[in-house]
PyMOL Python script that loads the backbone (N, CA, C, O; Angstrom):
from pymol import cmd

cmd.read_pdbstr("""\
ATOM      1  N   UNK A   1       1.073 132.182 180.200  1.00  0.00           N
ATOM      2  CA  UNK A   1       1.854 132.919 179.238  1.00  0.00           C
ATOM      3  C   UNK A   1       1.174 134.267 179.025  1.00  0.00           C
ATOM      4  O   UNK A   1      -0.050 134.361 179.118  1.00  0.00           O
ATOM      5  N   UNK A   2       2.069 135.472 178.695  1.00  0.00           N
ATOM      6  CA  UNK A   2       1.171 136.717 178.851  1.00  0.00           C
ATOM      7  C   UNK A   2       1.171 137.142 177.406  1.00  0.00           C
ATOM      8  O   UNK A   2       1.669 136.430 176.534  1.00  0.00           O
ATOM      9  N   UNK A   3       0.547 138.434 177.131  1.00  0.00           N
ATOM     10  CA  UNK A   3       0.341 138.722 175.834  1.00  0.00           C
ATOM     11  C   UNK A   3       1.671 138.561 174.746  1.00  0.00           C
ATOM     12  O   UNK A   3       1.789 138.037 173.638  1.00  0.00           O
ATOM     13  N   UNK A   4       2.737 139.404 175.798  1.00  0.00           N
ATOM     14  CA  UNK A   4       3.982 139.620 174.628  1.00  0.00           C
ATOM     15  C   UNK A   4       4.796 138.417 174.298  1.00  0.00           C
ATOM     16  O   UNK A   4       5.640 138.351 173.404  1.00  0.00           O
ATOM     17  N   UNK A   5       4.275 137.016 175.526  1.00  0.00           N
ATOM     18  CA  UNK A   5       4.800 136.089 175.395  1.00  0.00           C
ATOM     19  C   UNK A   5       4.536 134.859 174.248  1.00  0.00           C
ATOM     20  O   UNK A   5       5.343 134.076 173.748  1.00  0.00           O
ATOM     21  N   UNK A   6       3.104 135.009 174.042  1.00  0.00           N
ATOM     22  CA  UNK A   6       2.568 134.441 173.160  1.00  0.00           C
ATOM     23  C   UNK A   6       2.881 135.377 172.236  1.00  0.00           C
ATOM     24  O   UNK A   6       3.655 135.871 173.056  1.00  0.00           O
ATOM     25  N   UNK A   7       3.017 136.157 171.197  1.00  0.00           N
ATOM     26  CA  UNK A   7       3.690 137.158 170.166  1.00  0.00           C
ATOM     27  C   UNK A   7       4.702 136.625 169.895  1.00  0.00           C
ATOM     28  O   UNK A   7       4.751 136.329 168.701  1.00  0.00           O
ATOM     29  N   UNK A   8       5.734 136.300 170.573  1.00  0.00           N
ATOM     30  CA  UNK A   8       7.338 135.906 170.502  1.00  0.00           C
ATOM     31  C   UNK A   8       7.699 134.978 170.058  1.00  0.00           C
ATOM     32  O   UNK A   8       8.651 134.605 169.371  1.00  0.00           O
ATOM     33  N   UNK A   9       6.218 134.289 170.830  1.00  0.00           N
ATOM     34  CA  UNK A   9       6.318 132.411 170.121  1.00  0.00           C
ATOM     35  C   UNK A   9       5.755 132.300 168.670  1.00  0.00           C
ATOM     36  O   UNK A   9       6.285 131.698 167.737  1.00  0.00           O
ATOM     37  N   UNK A  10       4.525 133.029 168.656  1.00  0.00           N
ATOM     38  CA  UNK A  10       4.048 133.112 167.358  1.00  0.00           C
ATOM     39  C   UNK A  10       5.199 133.541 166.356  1.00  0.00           C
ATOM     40  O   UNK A  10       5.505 132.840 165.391  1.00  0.00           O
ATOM     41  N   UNK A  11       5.678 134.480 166.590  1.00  0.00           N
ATOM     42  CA  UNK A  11       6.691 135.164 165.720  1.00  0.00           C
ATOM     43  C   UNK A  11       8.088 133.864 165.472  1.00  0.00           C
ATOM     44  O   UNK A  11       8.634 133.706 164.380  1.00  0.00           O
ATOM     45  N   UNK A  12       8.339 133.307 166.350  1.00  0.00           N
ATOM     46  CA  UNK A  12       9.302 132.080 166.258  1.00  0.00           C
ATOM     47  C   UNK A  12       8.616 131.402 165.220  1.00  0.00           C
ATOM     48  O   UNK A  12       9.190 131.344 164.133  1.00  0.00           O
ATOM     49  N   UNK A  13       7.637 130.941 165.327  1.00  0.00           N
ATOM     50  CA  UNK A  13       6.877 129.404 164.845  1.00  0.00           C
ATOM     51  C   UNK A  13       6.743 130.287 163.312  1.00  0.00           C
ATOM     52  O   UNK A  13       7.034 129.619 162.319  1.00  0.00           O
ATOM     53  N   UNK A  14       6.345 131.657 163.091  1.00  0.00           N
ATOM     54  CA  UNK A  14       6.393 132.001 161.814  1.00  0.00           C
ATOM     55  C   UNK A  14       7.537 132.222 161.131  1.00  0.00           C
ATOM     56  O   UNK A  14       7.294 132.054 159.936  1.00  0.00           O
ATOM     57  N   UNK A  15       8.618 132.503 161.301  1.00  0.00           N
ATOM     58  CA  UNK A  15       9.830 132.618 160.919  1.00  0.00           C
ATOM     59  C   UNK A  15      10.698 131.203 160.832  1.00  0.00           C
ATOM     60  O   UNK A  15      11.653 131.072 160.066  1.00  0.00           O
ATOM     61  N   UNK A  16      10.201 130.112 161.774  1.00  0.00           N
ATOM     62  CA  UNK A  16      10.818 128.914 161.331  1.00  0.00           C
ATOM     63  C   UNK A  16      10.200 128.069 160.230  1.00  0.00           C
ATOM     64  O   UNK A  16      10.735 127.118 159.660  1.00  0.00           O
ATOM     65  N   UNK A  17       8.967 128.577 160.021  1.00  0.00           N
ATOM     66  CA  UNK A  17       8.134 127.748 159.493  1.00  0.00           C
ATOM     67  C   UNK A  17       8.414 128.583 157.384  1.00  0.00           C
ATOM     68  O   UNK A  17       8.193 128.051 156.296  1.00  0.00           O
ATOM     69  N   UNK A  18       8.890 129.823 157.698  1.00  0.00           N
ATOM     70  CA  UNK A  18       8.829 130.334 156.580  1.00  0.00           C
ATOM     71  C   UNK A  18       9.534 129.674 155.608  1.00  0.00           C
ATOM     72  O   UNK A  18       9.035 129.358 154.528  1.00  0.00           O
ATOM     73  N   UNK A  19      10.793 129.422 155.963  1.00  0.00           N
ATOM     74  CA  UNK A  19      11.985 128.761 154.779  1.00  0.00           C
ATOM     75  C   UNK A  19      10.928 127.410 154.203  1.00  0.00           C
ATOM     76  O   UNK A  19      10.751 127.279 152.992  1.00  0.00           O
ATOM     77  N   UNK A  20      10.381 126.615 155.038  1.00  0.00           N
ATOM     78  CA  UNK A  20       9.902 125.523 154.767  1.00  0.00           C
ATOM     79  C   UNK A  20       8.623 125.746 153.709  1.00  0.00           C
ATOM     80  O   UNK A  20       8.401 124.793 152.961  1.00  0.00           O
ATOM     81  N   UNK A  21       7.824 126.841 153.592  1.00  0.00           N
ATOM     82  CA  UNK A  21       6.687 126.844 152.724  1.00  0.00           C
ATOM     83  C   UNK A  21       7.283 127.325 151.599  1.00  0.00           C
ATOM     84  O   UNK A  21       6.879 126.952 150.498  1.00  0.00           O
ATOM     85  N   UNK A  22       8.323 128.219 151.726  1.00  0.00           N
ATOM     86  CA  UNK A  22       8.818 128.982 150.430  1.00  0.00           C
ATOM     87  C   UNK A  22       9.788 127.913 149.536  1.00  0.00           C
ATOM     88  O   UNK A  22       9.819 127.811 148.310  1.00  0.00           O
ATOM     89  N   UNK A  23      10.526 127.191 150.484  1.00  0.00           N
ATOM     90  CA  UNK A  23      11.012 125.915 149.352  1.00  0.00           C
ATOM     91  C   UNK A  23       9.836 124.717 148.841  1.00  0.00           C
ATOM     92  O   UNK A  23      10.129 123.878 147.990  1.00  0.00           O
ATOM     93  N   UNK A  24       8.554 124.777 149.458  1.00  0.00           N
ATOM     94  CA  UNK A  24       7.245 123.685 148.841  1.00  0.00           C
ATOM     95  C   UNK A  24       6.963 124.252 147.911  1.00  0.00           C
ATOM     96  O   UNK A  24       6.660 123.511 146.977  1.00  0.00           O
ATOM     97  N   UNK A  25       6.872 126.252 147.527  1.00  0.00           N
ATOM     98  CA  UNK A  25       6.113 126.938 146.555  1.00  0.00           C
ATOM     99  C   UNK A  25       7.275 126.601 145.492  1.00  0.00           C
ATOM    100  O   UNK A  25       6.872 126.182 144.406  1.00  0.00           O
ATOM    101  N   UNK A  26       8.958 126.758 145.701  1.00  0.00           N
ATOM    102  CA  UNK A  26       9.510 126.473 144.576  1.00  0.00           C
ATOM    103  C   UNK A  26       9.531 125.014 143.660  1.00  0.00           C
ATOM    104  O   UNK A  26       9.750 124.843 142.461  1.00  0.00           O
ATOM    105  N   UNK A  27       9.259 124.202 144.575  1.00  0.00           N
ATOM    106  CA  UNK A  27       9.049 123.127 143.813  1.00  0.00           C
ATOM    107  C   UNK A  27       8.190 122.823 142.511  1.00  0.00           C
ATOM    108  O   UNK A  27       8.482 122.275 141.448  1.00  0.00           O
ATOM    109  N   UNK A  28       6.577 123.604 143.184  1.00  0.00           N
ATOM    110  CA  UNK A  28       5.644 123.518 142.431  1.00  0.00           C
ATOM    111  C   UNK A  28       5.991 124.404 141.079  1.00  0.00           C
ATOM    112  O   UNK A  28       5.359 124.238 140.036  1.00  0.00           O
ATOM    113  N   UNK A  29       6.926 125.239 141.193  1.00  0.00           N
ATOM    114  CA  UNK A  29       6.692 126.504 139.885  1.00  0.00           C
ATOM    115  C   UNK A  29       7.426 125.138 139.167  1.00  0.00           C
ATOM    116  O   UNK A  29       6.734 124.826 138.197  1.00  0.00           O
ATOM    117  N   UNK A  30       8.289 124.457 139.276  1.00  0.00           N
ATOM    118  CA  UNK A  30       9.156 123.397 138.291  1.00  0.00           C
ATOM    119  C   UNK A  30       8.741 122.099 138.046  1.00  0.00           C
ATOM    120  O   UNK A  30       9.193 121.036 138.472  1.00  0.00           O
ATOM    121  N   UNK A  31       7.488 122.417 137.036  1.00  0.00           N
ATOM    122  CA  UNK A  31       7.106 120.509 136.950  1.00  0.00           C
ATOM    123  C   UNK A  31       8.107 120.027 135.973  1.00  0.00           C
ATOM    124  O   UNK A  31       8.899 120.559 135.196  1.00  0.00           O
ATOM    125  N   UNK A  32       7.750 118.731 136.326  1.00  0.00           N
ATOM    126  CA  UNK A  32       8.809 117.807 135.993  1.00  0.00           C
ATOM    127  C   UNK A  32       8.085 117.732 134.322  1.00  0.00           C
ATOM    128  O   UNK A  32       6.924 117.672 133.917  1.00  0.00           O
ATOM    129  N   UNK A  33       9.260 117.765 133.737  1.00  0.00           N
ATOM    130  CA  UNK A  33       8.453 117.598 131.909  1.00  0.00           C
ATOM    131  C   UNK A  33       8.867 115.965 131.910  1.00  0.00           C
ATOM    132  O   UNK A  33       9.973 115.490 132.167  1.00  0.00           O
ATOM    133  N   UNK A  34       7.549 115.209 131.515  1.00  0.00           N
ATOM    134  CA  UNK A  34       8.056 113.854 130.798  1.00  0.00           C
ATOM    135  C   UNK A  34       8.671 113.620 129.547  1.00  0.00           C
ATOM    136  O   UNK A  34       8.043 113.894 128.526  1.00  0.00           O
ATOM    137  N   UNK A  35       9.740 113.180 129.487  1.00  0.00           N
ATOM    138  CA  UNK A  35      10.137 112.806 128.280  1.00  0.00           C
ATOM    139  C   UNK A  35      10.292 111.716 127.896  1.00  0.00           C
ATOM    140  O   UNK A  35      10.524 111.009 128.876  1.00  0.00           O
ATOM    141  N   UNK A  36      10.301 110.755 126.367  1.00  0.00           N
ATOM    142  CA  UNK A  36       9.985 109.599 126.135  1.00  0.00           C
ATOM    143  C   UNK A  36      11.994 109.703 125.476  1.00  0.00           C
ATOM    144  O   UNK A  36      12.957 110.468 125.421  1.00  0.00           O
ATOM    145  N   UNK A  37      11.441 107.996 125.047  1.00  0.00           N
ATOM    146  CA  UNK A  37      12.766 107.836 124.679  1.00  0.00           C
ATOM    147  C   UNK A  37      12.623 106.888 123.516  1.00  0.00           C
ATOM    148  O   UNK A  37      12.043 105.807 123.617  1.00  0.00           O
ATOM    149  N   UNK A  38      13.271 107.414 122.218  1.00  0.00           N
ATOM    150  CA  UNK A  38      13.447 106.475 121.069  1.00  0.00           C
ATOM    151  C   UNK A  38      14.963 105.807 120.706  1.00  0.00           C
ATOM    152  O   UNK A  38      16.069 106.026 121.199  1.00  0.00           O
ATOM    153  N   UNK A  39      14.663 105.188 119.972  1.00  0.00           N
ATOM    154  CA  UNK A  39      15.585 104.025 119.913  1.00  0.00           C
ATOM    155  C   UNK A  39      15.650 104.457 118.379  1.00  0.00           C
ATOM    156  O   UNK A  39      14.653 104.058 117.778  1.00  0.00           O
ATOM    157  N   UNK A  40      16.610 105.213 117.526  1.00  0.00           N
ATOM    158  CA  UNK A  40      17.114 105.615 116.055  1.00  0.00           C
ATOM    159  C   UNK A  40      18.324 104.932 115.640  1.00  0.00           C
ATOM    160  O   UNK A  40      19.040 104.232 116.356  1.00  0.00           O
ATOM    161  N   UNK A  41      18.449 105.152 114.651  1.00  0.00           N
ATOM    162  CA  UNK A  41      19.453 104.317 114.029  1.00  0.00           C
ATOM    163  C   UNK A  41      19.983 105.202 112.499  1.00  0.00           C
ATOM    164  O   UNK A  41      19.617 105.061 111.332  1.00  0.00           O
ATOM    165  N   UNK A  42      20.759 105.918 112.988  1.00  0.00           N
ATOM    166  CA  UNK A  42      21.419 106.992 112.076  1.00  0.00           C
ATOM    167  C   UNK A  42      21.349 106.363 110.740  1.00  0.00           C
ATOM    168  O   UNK A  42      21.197 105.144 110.666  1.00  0.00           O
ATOM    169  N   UNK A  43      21.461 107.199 109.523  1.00  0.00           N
ATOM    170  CA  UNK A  43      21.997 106.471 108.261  1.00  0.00           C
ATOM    171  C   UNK A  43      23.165 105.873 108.430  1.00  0.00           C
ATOM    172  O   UNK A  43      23.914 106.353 109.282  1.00  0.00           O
ATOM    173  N   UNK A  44      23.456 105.084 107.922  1.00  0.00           N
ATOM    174  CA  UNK A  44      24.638 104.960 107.551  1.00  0.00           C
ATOM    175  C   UNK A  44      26.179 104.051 108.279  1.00  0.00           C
ATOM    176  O   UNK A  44      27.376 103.895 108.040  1.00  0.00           O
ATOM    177  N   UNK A  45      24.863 103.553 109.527  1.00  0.00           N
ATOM    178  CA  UNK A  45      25.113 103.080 110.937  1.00  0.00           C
ATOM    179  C   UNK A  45      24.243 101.672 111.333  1.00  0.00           C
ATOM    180  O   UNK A  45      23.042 101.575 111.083  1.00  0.00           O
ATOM    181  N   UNK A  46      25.021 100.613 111.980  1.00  0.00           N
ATOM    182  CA  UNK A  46      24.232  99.916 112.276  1.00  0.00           C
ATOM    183  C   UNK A  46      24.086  99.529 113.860  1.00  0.00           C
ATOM    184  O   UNK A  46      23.863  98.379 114.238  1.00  0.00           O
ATOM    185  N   UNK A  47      24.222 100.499 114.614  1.00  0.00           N
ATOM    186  CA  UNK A  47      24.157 100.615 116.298  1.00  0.00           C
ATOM    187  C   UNK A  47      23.062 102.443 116.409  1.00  0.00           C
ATOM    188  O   UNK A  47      23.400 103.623 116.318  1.00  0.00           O
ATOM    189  N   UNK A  48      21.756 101.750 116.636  1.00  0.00           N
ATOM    190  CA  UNK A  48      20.714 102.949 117.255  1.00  0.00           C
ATOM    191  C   UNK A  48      21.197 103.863 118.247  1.00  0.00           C
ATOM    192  O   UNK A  48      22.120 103.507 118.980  1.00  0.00           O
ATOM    193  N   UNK A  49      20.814 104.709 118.329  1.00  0.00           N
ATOM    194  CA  UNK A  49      20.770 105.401 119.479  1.00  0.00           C
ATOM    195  C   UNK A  49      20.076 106.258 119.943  1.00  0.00           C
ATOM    196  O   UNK A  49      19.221 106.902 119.335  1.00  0.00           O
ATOM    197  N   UNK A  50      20.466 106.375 121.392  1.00  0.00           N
ATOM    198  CA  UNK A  50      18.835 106.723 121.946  1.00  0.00           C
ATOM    199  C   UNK A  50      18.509 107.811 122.377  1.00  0.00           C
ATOM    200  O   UNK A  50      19.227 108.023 123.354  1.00  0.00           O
ATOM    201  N   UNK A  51      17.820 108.657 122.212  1.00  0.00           N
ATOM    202  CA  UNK A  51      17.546 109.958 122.016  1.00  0.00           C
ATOM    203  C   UNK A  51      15.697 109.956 122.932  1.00  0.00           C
ATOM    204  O   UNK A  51      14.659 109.373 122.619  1.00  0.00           O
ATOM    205  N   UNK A  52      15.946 110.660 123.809  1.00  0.00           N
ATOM    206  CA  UNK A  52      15.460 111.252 124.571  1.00  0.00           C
ATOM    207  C   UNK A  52      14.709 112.682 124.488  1.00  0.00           C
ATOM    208  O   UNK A  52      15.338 113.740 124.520  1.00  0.00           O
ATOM    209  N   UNK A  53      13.198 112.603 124.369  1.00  0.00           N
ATOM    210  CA  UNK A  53      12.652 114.443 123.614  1.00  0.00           C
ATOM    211  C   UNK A  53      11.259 114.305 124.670  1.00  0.00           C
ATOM    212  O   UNK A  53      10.857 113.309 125.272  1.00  0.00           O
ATOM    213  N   UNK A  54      10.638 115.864 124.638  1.00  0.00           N
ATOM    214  CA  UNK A  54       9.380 115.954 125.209  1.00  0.00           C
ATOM    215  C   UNK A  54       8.273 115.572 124.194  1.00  0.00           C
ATOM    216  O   UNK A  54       8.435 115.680 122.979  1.00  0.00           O
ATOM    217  N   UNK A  55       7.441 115.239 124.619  1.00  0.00           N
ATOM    218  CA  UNK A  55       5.927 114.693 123.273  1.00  0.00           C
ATOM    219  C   UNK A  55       5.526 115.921 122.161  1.00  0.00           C
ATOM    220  O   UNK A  55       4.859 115.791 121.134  1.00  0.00           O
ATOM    221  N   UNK A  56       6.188 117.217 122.734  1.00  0.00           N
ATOM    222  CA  UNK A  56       6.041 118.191 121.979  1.00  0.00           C
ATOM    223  C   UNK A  56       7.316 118.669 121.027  1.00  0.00           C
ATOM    224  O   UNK A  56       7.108 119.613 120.265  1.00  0.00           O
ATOM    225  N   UNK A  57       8.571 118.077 121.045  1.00  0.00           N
ATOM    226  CA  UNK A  57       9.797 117.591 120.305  1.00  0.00           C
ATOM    227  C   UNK A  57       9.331 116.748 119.404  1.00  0.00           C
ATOM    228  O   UNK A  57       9.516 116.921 118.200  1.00  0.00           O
ATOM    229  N   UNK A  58       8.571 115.587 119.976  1.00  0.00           N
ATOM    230  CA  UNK A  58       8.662 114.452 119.158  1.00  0.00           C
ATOM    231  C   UNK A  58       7.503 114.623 117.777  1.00  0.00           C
ATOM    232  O   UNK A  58       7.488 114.110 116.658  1.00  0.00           O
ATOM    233  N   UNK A  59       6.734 115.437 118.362  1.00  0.00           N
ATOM    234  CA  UNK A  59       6.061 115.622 117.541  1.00  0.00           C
ATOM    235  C   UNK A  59       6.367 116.769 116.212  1.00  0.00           C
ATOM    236  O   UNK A  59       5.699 116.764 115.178  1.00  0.00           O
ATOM    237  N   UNK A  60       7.545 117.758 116.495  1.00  0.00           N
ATOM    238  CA  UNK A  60       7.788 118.225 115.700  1.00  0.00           C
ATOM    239  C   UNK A  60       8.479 117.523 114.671  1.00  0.00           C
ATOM    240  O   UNK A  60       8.383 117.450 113.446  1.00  0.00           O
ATOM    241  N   UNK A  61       9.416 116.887 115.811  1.00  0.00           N
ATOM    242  CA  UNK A  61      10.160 115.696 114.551  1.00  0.00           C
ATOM    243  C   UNK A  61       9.438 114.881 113.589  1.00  0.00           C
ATOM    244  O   UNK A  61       9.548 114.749 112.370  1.00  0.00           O
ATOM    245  N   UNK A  62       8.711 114.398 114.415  1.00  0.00           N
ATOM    246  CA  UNK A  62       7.661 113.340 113.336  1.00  0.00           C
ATOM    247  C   UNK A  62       6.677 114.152 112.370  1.00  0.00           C
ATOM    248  O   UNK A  62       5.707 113.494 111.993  1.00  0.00           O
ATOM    249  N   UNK A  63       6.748 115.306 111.963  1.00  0.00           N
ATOM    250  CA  UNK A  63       6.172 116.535 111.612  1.00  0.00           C
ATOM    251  C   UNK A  63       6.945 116.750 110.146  1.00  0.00           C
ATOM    252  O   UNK A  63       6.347 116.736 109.070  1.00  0.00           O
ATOM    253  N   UNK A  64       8.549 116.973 110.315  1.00  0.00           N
ATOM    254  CA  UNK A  64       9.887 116.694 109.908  1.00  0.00           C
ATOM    255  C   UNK A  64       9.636 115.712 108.661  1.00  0.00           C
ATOM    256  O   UNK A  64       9.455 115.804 107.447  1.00  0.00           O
ATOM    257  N   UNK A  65       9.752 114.461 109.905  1.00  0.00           N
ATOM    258  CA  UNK A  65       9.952 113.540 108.777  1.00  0.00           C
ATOM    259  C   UNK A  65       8.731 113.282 107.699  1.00  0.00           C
ATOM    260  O   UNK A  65       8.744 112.662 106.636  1.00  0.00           O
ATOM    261  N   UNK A  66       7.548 114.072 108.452  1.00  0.00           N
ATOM    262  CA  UNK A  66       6.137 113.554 107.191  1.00  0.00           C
ATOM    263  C   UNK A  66       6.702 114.433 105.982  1.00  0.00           C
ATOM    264  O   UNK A  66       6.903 113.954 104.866  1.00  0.00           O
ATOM    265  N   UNK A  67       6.932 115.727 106.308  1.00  0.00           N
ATOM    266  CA  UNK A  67       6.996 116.488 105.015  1.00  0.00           C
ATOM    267  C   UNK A  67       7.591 116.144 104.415  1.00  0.00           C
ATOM    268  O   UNK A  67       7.179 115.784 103.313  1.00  0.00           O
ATOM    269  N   UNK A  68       9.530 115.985 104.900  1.00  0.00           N
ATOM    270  CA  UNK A  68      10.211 115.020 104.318  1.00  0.00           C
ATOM    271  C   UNK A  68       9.755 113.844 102.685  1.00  0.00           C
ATOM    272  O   UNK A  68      10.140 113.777 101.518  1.00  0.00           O
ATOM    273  N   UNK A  69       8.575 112.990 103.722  1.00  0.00           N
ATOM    274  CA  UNK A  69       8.325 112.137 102.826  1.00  0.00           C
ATOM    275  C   UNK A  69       7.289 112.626 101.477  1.00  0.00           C
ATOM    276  O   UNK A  69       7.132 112.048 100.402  1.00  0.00           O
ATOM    277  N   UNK A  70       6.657 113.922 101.985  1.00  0.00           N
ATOM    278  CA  UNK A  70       5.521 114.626 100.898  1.00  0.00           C
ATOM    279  C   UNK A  70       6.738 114.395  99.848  1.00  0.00           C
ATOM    280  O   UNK A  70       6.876 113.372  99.177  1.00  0.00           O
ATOM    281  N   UNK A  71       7.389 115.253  99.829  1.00  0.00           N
ATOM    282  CA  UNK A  71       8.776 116.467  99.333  1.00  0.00           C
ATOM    283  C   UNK A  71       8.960 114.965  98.413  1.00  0.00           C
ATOM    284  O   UNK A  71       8.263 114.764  97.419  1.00  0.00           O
ATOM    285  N   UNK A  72       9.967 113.986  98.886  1.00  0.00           N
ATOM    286  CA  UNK A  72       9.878 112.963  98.325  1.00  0.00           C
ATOM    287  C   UNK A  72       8.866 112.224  97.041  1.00  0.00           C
ATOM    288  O   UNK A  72       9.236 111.858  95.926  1.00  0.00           O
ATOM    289  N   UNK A  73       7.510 112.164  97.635  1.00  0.00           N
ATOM    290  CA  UNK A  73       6.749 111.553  96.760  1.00  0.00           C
ATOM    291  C   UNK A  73       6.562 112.543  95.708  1.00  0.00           C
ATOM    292  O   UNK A  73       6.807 112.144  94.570  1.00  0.00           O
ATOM    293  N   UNK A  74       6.109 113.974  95.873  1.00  0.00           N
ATOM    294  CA  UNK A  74       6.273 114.622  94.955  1.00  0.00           C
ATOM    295  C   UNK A  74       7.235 114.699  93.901  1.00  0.00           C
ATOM    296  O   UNK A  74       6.996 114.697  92.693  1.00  0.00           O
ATOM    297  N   UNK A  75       8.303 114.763  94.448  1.00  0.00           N
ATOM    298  CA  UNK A  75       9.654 114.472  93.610  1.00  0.00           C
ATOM    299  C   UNK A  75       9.588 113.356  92.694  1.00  0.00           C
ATOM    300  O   UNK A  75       9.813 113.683  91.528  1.00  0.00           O
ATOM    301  N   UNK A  76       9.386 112.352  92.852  1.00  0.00           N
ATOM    302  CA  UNK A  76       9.129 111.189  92.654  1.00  0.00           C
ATOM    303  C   UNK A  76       8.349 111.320  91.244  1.00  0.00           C
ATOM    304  O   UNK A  76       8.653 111.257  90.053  1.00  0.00           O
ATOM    305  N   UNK A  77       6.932 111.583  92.172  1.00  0.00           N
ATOM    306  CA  UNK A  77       5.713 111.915  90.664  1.00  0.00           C
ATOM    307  C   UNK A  77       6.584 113.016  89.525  1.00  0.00           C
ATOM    308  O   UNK A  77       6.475 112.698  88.341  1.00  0.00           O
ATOM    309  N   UNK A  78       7.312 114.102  89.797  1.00  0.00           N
ATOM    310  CA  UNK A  78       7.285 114.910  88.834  1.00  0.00           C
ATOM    311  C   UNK A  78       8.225 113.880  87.767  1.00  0.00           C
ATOM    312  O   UNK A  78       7.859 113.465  86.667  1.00  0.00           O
ATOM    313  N   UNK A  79       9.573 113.610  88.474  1.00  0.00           N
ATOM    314  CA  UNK A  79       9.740 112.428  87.824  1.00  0.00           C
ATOM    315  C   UNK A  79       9.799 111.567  86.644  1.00  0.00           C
ATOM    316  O   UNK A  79      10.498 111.279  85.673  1.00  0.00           O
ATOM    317  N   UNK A  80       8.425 111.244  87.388  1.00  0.00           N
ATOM    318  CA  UNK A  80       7.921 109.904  86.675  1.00  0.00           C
ATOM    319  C   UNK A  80       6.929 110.123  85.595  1.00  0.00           C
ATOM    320  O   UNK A  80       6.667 109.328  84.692  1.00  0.00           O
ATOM    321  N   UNK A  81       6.488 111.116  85.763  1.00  0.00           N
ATOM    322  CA  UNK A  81       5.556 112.009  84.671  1.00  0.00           C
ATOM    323  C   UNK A  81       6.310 112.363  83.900  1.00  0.00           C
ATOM    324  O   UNK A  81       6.192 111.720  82.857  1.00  0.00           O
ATOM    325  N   UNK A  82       7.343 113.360  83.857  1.00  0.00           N
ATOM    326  CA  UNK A  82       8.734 113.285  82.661  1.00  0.00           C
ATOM    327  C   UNK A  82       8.537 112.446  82.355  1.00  0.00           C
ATOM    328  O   UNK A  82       7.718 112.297  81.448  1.00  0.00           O
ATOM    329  N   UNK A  83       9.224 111.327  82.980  1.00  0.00           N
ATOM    330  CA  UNK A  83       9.664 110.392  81.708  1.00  0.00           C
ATOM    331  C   UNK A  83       8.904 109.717  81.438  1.00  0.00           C
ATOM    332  O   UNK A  83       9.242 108.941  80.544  1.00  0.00           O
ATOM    333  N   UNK A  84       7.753 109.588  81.869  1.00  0.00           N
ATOM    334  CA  UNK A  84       6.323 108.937  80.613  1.00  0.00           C
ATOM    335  C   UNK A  84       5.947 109.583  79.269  1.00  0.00           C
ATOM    336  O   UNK A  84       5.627 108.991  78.238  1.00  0.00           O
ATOM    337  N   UNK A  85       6.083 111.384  79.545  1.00  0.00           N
ATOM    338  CA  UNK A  85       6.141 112.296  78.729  1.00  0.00           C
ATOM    339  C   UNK A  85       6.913 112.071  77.592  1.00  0.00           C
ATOM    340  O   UNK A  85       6.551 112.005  76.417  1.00  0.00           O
ATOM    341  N   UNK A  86       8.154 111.949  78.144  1.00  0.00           N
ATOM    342  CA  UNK A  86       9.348 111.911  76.684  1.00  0.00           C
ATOM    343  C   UNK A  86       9.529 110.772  75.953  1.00  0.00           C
ATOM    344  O   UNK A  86      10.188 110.644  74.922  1.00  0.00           O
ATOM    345  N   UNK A  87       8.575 109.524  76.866  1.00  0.00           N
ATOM    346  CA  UNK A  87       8.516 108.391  75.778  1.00  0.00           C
ATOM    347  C   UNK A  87       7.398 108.217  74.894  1.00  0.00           C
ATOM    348  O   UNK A  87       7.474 107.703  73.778  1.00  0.00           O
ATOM    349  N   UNK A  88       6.627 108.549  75.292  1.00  0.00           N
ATOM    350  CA  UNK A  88       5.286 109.240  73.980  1.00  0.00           C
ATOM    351  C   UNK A  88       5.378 109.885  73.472  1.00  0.00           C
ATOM    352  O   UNK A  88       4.467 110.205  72.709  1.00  0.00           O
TER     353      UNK A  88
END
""", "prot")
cmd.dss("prot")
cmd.show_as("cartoon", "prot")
cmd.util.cbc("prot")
cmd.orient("prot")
């Protein structure tokens, strides 16, 4: 094989080979996100349903519902302090 012949081939084998590395690099830019899956059960409802989030969803939610419950207990105490108040 002479110089320009080997060039031609090289140049083949690089141009066939290109599509194939450039669709391996797109893969990698797209990881796969894990997502978990809970099992809820609306108010007001007695069939759950299932809701699907990333660990960084779930954690906002469960974030949600803590304050939620602060908000609550606070409520609660102010409350309950009233009306200890107005019966003394």
């Amino acid at each position: 094989m002479n110089h320009i012949g080997a060039m031609m081939m090289a140049l083949a084998v690089m141009t066939t080979a290109a599509p194939a590395i450039a669709q391996a690099g797109q893969g990698a830019e797209k990881p796969k996100v894990k997502k978990t899956c809970r099992s809820l059960t609306p108010t007001g409802s007695f069939l759950p349903t299932r809701v699907c989030n990333t660990e960084a969803e779930w954690q906002k939610f469960d974030s949600i519902g803590q304050e939620g419950v602060g908000e609550f207990r606070r409520a609660l105490n102010m409350t309950s302090t009233n009306e200890r108040n107005r019966r003394n």
